[in-house]
N, C-alpha and C positions, 0 to 999 in steps of 0.2 A: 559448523558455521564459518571457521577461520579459513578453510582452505576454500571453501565454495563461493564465500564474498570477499575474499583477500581481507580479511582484518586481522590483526594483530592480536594478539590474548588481553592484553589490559580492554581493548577497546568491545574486544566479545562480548567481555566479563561485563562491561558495564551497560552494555545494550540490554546484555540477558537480564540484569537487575532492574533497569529500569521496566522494563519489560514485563517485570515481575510472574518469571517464569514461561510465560505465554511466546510459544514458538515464533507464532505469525508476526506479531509485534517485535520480537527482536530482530526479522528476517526486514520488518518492515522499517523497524531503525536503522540496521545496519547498511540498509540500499536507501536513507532519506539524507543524500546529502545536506542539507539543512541543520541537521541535526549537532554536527560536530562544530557550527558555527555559536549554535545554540550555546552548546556546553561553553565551548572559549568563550563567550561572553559573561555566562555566567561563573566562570571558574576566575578570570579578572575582577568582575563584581564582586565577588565574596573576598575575593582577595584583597580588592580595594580601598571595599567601603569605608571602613576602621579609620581612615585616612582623608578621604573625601572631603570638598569644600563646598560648601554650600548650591557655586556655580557648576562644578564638579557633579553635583546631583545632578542638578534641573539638567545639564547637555546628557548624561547620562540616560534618565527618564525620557527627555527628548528621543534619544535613539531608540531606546526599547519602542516607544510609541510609532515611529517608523518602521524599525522590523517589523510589529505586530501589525499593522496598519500593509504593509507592503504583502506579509503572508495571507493576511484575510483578502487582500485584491490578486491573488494568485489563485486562492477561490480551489477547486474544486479537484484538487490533485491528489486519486485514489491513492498515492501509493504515502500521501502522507498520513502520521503516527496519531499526531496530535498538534493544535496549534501553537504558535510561537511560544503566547504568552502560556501556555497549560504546562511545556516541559520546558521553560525559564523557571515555572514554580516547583514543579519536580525536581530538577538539578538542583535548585537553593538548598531542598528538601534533604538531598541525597549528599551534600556540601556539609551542612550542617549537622547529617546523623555521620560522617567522618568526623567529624570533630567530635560529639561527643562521645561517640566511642573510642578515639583515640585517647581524649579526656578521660577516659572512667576505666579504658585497659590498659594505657600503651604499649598497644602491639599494631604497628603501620602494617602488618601482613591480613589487617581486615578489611583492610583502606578500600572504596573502590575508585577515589581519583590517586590511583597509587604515583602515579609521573607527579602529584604533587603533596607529596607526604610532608615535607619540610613546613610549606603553607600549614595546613594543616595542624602539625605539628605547633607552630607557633600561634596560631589561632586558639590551640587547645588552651595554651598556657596563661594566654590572656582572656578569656572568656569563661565566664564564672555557669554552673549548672542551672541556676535562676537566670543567667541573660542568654543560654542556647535552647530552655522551653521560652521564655519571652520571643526568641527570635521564629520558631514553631508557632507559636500560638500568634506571632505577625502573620507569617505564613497563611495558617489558615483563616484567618481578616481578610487578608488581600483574597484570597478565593473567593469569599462568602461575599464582599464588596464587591469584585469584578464581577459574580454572578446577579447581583443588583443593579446590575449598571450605574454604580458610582463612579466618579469621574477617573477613566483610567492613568493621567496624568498623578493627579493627589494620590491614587491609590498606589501607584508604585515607588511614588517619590514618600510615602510613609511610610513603606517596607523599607528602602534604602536608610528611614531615617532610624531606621527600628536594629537594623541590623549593624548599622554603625555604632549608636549609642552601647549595643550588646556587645560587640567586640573590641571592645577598648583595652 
């Protein structure tokens, strides 16, 4: 996959995981430009949050609501994986299982945001085993809410609120 779509080994490595296994879908990450905009949003966001100010959320939330709103009116583009808002909640997902495993082995060689081990790393040290399942079981709310059509606004501006209050 590296030589055939020009990517890099961290960036393989993290397609093929997301991907979980499934060829097509990593071949289908790896060619969605989109995707890597996805990640940097949400690798700042997790990075952020911890710190974040009230106004700081809502423009935040605001933005997410525009990506997602801008990809849903992009509408019907085979060669996409998944939508905006489906792998923003997978990368939180995959953000989050790096810290706890870093948390519970430290060993950064299991990482797969390895370009940011140090985050990570400091996230592990502040973030307690009960606020990185609290921050999972946000995770899975914000799915089961979005799949309700509860207001996408409140719904992401409660994960941002979920994940800040956990990583302190």
């Amino acid at each position: 996959m590296q030589t055939k779509y020009e990517i890099v080994d961290y960036q393989s490595q993290m397609v093929a995981t997301f991907a979980q296994g499934n060829i097509g879908k990593a071949i289908a990450l790896a060619t969605d430009s989109s995707f890597n905009e996805v990640k940097d949003k949400v690798v700042s966001l997790c990075k952020r949050a911890s710190r974040m100010e009230e106004n700081q959320i809502a423009d935040e939330v605001k933005a997410i609501k525009e990506a997602n709103d801008s990809d849903k009116k992009a509408g019907d583009d085979s060669d996409k994986f998944q939508s905006f808002v489906e792998q923003m909640l997978d990368l939180i997902t995959l953000w989050f299982r790096d810290v706890l495993l870093y948390k519970a082995t430290l060993n950064d060689n299991l990482l797969l945001f390895t370009e940011n081990s140090y985050d990570i790393q400091e996230q592990a040290q502040n973030c307690s085993y009960l606020g990185l399942n609290n921050i999972v079981d946000a995770i899975t709310d914000t799915r089961a809410r979005l799949n309700a059509n509860v207001n996408f606004e409140l719904t992401i501006m409660l994960l941002i609120e979920s994940i800040k209050e956990n990583t302190r």
